[in-house]
Structure formats: C-alpha cells, structure tokens
N, C-alpha and C positions, 0 to 999 in steps of 0.2 A: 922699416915701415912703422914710421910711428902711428901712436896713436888718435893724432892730432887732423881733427875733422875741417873741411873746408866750411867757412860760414857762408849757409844759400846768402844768395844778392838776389834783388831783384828789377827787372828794369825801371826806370822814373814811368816809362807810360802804361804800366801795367801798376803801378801804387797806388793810383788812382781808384781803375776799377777792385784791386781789392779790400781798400776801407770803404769802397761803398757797399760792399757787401758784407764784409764783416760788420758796419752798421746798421743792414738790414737785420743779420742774423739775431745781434747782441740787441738790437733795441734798445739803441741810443738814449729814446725819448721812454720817459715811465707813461707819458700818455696812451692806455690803450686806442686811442682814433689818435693812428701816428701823422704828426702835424710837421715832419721835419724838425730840423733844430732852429733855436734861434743864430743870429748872428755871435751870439757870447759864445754858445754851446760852440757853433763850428770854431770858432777862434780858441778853444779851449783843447778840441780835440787834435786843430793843426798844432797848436803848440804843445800837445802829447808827442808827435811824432817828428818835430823840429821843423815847422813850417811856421814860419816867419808872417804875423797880421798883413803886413802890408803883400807877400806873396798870396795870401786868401783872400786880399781887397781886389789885385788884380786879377783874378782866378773868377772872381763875382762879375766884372766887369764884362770878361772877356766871356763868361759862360752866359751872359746877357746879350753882347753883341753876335755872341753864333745862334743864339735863337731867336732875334731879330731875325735874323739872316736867314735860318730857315725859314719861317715864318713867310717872309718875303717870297723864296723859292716855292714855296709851297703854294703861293697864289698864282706867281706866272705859271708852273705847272698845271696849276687847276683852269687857268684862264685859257692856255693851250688845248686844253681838254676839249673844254666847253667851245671854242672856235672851232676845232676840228669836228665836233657833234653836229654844231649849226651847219657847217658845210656840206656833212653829207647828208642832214635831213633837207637844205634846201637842194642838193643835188637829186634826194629820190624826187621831191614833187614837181622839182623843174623836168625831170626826164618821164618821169609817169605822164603830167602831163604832155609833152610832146609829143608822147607815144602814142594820148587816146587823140589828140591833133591829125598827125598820120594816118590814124590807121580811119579815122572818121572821113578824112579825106580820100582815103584808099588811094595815098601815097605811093612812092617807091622805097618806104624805109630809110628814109632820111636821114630820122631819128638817130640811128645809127653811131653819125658821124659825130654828133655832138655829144650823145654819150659817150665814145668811145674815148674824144680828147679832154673830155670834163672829167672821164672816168680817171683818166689816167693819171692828171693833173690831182684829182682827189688821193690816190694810190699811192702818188708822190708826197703826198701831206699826212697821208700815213704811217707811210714807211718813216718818214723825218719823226712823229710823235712816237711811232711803240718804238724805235731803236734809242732815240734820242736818251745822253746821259739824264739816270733817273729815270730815266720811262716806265711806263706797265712792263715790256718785256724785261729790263734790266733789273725791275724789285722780283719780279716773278722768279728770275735764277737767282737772284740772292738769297731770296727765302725759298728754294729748293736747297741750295751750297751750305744753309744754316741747319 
C-alpha cells in the first residue's frame, strides 16, 4: 500500500456550478456593488482553468439562447394561467347567474345540468394546468425535494 493518493476528478457538469461559486465566495470583482465580470475578466478566468475563448464565446451564446427560451416558456405558462382564471371566473358568473334565473323562475333546477358539464369540463382544464410539466403542483414538490 503505497503511499500514493488518487487525484479527486470532477465531472465537466458539476465545474461549472463550482467556479461559479467559488466566484461568488472569492469576489472576482473588487467592486463592492458586484457588477459581474467583464467579457476580458471571464476570458481571463476560463483561460485560468484551460477553457478555450472561443468555448466561452459559445457558452455566451448558448446561456442567451436558453434564457430566451425560458423567457418564452414563462409567458405561455403565465398566459395559461391567466386563460384558466378567465374561465373560471366567467364560469362562476355564468352559473351564479343561471342560478338566480331558476330559482326566480321557481324552476326545476335546471341549472344543474349546466353546471355540472361546464363544471366538469372546467375540472378537466384544471387538472391539465396544476399537473402539467412545470406547473404550480410540479414547482410546489420540487421546492419541497430542495
């Protein structure tokens, strides 16, 4: 048994998240109000650690195209939202009123039946938003798992 130690490796998608934190810790920037680095600064500290300018030019690109991209999903999610709200607020005032319809008529509870296939049809537009990937219920467990 020699005395000879294996050297840690680490994986390429964990190198990331830790010079960004060791960036955070070390304070990259002398600026107290931390302003990130410039483009020189980052090109300076990938080629600290053998990353290649033109691998940080794509890195820039591609960390611009996935926040596009969230960006994007972030609006059909909220635009989702906001259809599914409209729908059940015009469902309460279309069924509220039928109801005061009916019952002014002294009906046989009609109502009922409309509510019951609107309700359902609403239920189904619900169940499709909180399951749906990303949804309220799916950040909800994620940030309980965190």
């Amino acid at each position: 048994m020699g005395g000879q130690r294996q050297e840690q490796r680490f994986p390429r998608d964990e190198v990331g998240d830790i010079i960004d934190i060791a960036a955070r810790l070390d304070e990259l920037v002398d600026d107290p109000i931390d302003q990130g680095l410039t483009l020189e600064q980052l090109f300076h500290v990938a080629d600290e650690v053998g990353i290649s300018r033109d691998a940080v030019e794509r890195a820039i690109v591609d960390q611009t195209r996935r926040k596009a991209s969230d960006r994007r999903e972030a609006r059909k999610r909220v635009r989702r939202r906001m259809r599914f709200i409209r729908h059940a607020m015009v469902f309460a005032v279309v069924i509220s009123a039928l109801l005061l319809i009916d019952v002014l008529n002294g009906g046989g509870w009609w109502f009922y039946y409309v509510a019951a296939l609107w309700g359902a049809v609403l239920a189904i537009q619900g169940m499709r938003f909180l399951t749906r990937r990303r949804g309220p219920l799916e950040q909800a467990m994620l940030e309980r798992e965190d």
